[in-house]
C-alpha positions in Angstrom: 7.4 284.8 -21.3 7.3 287.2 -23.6 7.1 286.3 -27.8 10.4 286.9 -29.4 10.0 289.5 -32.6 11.8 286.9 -34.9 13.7 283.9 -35.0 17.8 284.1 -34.5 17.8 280.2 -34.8 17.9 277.6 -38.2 15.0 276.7 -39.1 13.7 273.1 -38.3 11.0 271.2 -39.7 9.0 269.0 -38.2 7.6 265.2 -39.2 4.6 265.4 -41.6 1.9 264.0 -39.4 -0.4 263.1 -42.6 -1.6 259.6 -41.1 -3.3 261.0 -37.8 -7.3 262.0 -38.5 -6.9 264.8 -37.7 -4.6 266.1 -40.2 -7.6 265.9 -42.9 -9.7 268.0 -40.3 -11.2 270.6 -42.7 -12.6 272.4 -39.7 -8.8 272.3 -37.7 -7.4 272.9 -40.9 -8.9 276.1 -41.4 -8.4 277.2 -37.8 -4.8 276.7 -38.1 -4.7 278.7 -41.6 -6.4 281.4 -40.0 -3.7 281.2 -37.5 -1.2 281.9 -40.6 -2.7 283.6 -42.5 -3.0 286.4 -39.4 1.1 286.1 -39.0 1.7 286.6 -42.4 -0.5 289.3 -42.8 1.2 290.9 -40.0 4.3 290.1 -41.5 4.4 290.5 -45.2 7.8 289.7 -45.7 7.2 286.9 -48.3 5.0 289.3 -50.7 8.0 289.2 -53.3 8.3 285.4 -53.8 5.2 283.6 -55.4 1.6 284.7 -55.8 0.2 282.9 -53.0 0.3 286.1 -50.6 0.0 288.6 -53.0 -3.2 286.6 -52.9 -3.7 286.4 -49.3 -2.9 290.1 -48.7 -5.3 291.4 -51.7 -7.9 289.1 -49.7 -7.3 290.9 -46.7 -7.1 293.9 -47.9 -10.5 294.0 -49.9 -12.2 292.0 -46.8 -14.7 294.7 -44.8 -12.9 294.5 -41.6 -9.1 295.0 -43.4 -7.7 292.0 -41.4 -7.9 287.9 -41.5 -11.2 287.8 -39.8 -13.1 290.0 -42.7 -11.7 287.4 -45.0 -14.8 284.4 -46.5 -12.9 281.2 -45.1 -13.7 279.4 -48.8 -11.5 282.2 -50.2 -8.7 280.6 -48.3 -8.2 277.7 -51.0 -7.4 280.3 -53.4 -4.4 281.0 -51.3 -3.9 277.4 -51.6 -3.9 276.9 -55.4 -1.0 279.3 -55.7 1.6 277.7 -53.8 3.9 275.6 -55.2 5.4 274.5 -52.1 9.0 275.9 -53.3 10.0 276.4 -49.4 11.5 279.5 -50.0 9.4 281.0 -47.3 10.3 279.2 -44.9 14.6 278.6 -46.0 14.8 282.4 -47.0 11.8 284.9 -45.7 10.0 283.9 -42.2 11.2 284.8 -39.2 8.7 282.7 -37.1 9.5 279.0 -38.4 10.4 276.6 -35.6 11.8 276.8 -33.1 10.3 279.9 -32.8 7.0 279.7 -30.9 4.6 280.8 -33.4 5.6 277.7 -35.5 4.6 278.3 -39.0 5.6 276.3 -41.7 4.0 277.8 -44.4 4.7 274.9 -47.3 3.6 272.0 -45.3 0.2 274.2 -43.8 -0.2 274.1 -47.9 0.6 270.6 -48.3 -1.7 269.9 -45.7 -4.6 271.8 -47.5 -3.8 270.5 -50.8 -4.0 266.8 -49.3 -8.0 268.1 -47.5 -8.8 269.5 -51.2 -7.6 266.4 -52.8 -9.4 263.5 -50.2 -12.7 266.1 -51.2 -12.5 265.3 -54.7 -11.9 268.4 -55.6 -9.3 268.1 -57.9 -9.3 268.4 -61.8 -8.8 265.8 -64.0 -6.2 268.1 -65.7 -3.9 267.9 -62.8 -4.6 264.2 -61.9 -3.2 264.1 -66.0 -0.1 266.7 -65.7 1.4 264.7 -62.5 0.8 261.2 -63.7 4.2 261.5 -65.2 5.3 257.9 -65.6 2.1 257.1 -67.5 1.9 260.1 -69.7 5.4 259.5 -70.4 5.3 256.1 -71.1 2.4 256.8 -73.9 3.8 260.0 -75.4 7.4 258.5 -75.9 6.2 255.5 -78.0 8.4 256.1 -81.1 5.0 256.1 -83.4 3.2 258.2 -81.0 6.4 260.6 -79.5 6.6 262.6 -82.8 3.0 263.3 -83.3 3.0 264.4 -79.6 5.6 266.7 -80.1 4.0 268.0 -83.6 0.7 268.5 -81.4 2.2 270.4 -78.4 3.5 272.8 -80.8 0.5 273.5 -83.2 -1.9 276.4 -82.5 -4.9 274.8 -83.3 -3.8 271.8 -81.1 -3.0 273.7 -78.2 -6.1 276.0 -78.5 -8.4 272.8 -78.2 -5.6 271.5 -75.0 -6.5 274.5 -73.7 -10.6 274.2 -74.0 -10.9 271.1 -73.0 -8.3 270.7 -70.5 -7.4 274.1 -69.5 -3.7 273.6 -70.5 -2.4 277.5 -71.4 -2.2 277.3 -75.2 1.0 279.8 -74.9 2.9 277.5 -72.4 5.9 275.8 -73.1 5.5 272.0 -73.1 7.9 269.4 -72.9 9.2 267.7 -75.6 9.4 263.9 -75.5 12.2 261.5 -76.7 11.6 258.2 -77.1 15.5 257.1 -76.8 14.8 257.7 -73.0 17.4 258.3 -70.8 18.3 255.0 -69.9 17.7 253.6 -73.1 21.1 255.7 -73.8 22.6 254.6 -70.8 21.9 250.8 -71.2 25.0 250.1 -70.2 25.4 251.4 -67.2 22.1 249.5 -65.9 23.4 247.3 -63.3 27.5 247.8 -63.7 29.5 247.7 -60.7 32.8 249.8 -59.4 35.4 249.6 -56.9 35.2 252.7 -55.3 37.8 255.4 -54.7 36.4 257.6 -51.2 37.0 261.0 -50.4 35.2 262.7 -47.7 31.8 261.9 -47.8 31.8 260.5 -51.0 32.5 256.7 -51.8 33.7 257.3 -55.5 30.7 255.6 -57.4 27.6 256.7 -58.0 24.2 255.4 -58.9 21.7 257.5 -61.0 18.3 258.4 -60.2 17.3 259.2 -64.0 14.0 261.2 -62.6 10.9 260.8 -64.9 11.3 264.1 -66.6 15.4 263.6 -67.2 14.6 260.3 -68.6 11.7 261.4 -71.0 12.3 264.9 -71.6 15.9 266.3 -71.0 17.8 262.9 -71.5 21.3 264.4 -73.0 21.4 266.0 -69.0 21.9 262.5 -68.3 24.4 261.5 -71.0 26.2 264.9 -69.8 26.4 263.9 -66.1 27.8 260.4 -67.0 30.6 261.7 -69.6 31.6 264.3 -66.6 31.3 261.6 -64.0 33.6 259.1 -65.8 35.8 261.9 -67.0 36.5 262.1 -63.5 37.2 258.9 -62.3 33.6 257.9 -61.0 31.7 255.2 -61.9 27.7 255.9 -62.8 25.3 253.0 -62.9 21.3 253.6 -63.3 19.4 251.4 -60.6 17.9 248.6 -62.6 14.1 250.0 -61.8 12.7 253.6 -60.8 9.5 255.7 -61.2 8.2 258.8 -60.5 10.1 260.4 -57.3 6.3 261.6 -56.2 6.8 265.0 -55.7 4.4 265.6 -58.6 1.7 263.8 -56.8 2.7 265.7 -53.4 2.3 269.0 -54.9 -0.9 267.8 -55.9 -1.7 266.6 -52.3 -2.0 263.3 -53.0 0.1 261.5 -50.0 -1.1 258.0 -51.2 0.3 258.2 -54.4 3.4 259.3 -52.6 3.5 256.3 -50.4 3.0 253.7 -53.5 6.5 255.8 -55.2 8.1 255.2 -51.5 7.4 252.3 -51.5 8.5 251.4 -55.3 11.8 253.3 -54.9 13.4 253.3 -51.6 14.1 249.3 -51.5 15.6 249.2 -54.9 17.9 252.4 -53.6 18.7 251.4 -50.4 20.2 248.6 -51.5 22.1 250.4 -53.6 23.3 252.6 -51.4 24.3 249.2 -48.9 26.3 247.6 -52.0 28.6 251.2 -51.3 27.0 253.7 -54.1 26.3 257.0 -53.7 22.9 258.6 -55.5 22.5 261.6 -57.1 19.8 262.9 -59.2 19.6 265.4 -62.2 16.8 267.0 -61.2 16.7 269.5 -58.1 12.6 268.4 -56.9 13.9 264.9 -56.9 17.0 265.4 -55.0 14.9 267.7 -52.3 12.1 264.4 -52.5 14.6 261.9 -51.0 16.6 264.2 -49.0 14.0 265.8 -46.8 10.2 265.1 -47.8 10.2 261.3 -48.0 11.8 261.5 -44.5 9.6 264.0 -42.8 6.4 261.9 -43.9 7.8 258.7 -43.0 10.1 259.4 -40.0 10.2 256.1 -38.4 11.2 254.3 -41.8 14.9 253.1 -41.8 15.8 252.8 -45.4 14.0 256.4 -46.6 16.5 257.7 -43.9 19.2 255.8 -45.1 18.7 256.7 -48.8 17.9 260.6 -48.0 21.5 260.8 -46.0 23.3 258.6 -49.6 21.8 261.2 -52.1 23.3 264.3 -53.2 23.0 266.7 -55.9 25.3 266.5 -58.8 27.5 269.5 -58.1 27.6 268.9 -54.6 29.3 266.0 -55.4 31.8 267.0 -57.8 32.4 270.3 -55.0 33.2 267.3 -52.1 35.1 265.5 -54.7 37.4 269.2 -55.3 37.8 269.9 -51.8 39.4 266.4 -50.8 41.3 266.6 -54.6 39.6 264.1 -56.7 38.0 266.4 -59.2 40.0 267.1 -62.5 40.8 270.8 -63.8 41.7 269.8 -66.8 39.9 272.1 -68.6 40.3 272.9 -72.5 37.8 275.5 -73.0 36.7 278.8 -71.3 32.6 279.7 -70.7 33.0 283.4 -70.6 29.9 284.6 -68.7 27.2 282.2 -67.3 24.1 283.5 -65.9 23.2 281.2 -63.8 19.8 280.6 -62.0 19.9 279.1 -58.7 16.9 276.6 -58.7 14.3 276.9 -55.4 14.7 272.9 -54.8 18.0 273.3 -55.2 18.5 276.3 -52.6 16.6 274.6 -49.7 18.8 271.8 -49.6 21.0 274.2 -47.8 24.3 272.9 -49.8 25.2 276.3 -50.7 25.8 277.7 -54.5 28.1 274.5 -55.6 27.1 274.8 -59.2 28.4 278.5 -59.3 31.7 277.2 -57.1 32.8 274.6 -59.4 32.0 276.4 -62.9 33.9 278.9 -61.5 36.9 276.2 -61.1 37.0 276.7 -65.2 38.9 279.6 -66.5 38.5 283.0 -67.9 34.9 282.3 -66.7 32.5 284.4 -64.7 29.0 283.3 -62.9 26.2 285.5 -62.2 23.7 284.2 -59.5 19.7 284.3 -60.0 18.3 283.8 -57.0 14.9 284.4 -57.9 12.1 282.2 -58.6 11.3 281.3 -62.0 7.5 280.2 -61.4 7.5 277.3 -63.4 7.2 274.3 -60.9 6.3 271.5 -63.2 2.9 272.0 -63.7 2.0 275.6 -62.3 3.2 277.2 -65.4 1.3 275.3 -67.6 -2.1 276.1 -66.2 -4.6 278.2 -68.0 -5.4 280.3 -64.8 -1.8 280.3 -64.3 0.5 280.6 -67.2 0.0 284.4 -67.3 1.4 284.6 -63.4 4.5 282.5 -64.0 5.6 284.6 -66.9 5.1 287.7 -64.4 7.5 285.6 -61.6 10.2 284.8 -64.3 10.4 288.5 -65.9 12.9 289.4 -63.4 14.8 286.3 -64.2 14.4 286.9 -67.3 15.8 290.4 -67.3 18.6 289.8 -64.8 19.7 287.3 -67.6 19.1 290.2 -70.3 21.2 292.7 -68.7 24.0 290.1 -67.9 24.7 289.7 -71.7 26.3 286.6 -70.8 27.7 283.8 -73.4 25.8 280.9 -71.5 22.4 281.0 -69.5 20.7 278.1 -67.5 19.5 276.4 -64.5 20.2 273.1 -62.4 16.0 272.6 -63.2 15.6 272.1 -66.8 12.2 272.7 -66.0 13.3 276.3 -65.0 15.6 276.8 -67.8 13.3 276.2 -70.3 10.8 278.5 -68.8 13.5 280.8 -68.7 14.3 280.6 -72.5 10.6 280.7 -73.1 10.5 284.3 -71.3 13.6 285.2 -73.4 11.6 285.0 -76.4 14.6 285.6 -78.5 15.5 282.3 -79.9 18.2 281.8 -77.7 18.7 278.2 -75.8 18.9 277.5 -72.0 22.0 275.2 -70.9 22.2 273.1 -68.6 24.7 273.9 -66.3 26.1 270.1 -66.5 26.3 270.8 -70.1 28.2 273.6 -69.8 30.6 272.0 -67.8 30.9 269.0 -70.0 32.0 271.7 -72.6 34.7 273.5 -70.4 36.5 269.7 -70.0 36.2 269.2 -74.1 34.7 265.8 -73.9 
C-alpha cells in the first residue's frame, strides 16, 4: 500500500509507554530519533515554531553528507534541550502524526529523550532547582525571606553571581514571590460546599486547582477567578491539599517525580469531583497536565481519567456556562482593544479560542489573537544558554502586540504574559485576561 503524502485525519496520541525497559533504550531511542529526525528533515514544516529544528536542520545541513545520516548521533541531545514539549507540532504543523503510518509524535519522542538524559544523570543541578517548584516556593515565600528574595532577583550584582554559579540568565525575568499565597487569600473557600446549579456539562460549582506558580507568584489571578466565579452564581472552593501539577518535573524528564504528584493529587481531586465539583485551573500547563498527560502515562488508572474528563479551563467554563444561559452580561465597563495571546497549553487542549469568545461578550470591545509562541515555558527562558532564544521566539509576539496599539495586552499563562511585558520593554503591564474580565463586570 502505498504511504499517504499527509494526514487528512485528527491527530491521536498514544499511551506513554514509560514503564516498559525499553523505553529507556538509549540505543532504540536513537534509532527511533533518527527515524524523526529523517521525516522532519524532509518535512520542514515546523521550522517557524521553536528552536528545536532550526537546530536539527542547521545539524543537517552542516553534516558532510547534507542529510540525517551525516549528522554525530550525540549532537542529537542538542535537538533535545530545545524543546519544550509545547505540542504545537504535533496540534498545528505535522502532517504525519497518528493515524498516519509514519507515526511521529514529536513531543513525546522528546519526552522520551529527556527521561534517557535524566535516568543518565545528566541533568544540572540548576534545573533539578528551577522545577522543584513547591520547595523553592515554600522557602522564598517565607514573609522574612520573600522580600529579600524578590530584592535579590532584581539586583545586578545578584543576578550576575545567579548567573555564574547557576547559569540563571542575569537579564531574565524572574518571578516574584508573595507570601499571602493564594490560598492564604482564599482561606475561606478551603473546604466550603455548594448546591449546584447544571448546565450542559457543567455542574455549577467549581473546585480550584491553585497551581504552584498561581498560588506563589500570580495569586490576585486567583482572587480574580473567584470574584468572577461567584459574580456568576458559581461556587469556588480550593481542595483542602495540592502540590505541584508535575509538568515541571516532566519537562525535565523526570517521570518518577511525576508519579509521586499523581499520586499526591488525583485522590484528593477525584473525590472532589465524586462529591459533584467541577475543577479548573488558572494556569494553562496545569490544565493540559490533568487533561491529557496524566492520562496518557497512566492509562489504566480510573481516577486520573475521571479527574482529566472533570477539569476544564476557566474560560471554557464560563463559554459552556453562556451557551446554556448561565453566564451574566452585566457588564459596566468597555475594554477597548485586547491583544490577546493565545497560550500553546492552552491551544492543544483543542477547546477553541474561549477566552477571545467571551471577552468579546463585553461591549465596545475588540480582541486580537496571538497565536504564536512566546518561548517562555517556565524554565526555558530563564536559562543562560537560552534566555537570548526566547526573546528571539517572543519578538513577533511582541511586535504583533506593538502594532495592535491596543488598551489591554495579556495571556491565559501569566508565565507568557510576563515574558511578553518583559519583551515590551516599555513599562507597560501584562493583564491577565481574568483580570480584564473582572474589570468589564465592575466588581
Amino acid at each position: 500500500m502505498a504511504v499517504k503524502e499527509g494526514n487528512l485525519e485528527a491527530p491521536t496520541r498514544h499511551p506513554i509507554d514509560w514503564k516498559n525497559p525499553d523505553f529507556y533504550n538509549e540505543s532504540s531511542l536513537m534509532a527511533e530519533l533518527e527515524r524523526v529526525y529523517e521525516i522532519c528533515h524532509g518535512c520542514r514544516r515546523c521550522v517557524s515554531l521553536c528552536n528545536a529544528f532550526p537546530t536539527l536542520f542547521d545539524l543537517v545541513d552542516e553534516s558532510p553528507t547534507y542529510e540525517v545520516d551525516g549528522v554525530k548521533k550525540e549532537d542529537y541531545w542538542g535537538v533535545v534541550d530545545h524543546c519544550y514539549l509545547c505540542d504545537l507540532c504535533f496540534m498545528t504543523k505535522c502532517p504525519y502524526t497518528p493515524p498516519h503510518e509514519w507515526n511521529v509524535d514529536f513531543p513525546h519522542l522528546m519526552l522520551r529523550a529527556k527521561a534517557v538524559k535524566y535516568k543518565k544523570g545528566e541533568m544540572k543541578l540548576r534545573d533539578r532547582i528551577l522545577t522543584s517548584t513547591d520547595a523553592v516556593g515554600s522557602i522564598a515565600g517565607i514573609p522574612v525571606v520573600v522580600d529579600v528574595v524578590n530584592a535579590a532577583n532584581k539586583a545586578k550584582p545578584t543576578r550576575k553571581l545567579l548567573e555564574s554559579v547557576l547559569g540563571v540568565h542575569a537579564d531574565a525575568r524572574l518571578p516574584e514571590f508573595h507570601s499571602r499565597t493564594m490560598r492564604k487569600r482564599l482561606s475561606r473557600n478551603v473546604g466550603a460546599s455548594a448546591d449546584a446549579g447544571p448546565a450542559g456539562p457543567t455542574q455549577g460549582k467549581v473546585a480550584l486547582f491553585a497551581t504552584c506558580y498561581g498560588n506563589r507568584n500570580e495569586p490576585i489571578i486567583g482572587e480574580d477567578l473567584v470574584a468572577v466565579f461567584e459574580h456568576n452564581g458559581i461556587p469556588v472552593t480550593l481542595a483542602r491539599k495540592e502540590q505541584c501539577c508535575g509538568m515541571p518535573k516532566l519537562e525535565l524528564g523526570h517521570l518518577e517525580a511525576v508519579e509521586k504528584a499523581m499520586q499526591a493529587n488525583i485522590p484528593v481531586l477525584a473525590k472532589l469531583v465524586d462529591e459533584g465539583w467541577d475543577i479548573v485551573a488558572p494556569v494553562p500547563s496545569c490544565t493540559l497536565m490533568f487533561k491529557q498527560e496524566l492520562p496518557l502515562l497512566f492509562p489504566d488508572n480510573p481516577a486520573v481519567k475521571k479527574v482529566s474528563q472533570a477539569i476544564f479551563d476557566p474560560f471554557e467554563y464560563l463559554f459552556l456556562r453562556h451557551k446554556h444561559g448561565k453566564l451574566k452580561t452585566d457588564f459596566s465597563r468597555p475594554l477597548g482593544k485586547v491583544a490577546y495571546h493565545a497560550a500553546c497549553h492552552q491551544r492543544v487542549q483543542n477547546i477553541g479560542a474561549k477566552t477571545r469568545d467571551v471577552l468579546a461578550l463585553v461591549p465596545d470591545t475588540t480582541v486580537e489573537v496571538i497565536e504564536r509562541c512566546s518561548g517562555h515555558d517556565g524554565t526555558y527562558a530563564v536559562k543562560k544558554e537560552c534566555h537570548e532564544i526566547s526573546m528571539k521566539i517572543v519578538r513577533p509576539v511582541v511586535n504583533r502586540v506593538k502594532q495592535a496599539s491596543a488598551d489591554h495586552y495579556g495571556s491565559d499563562c501569566p508565565m507568557a504574559g510576563r515574558h511578553i511585558e518583559h519583551g515590551m520593554g516599555d513599562g507597560s503591564r501584562t493583564e491577565h485576561p481574568m483580570s480584564l474580565l473582572r474589570k468589564a463586570y465592575g466588581i
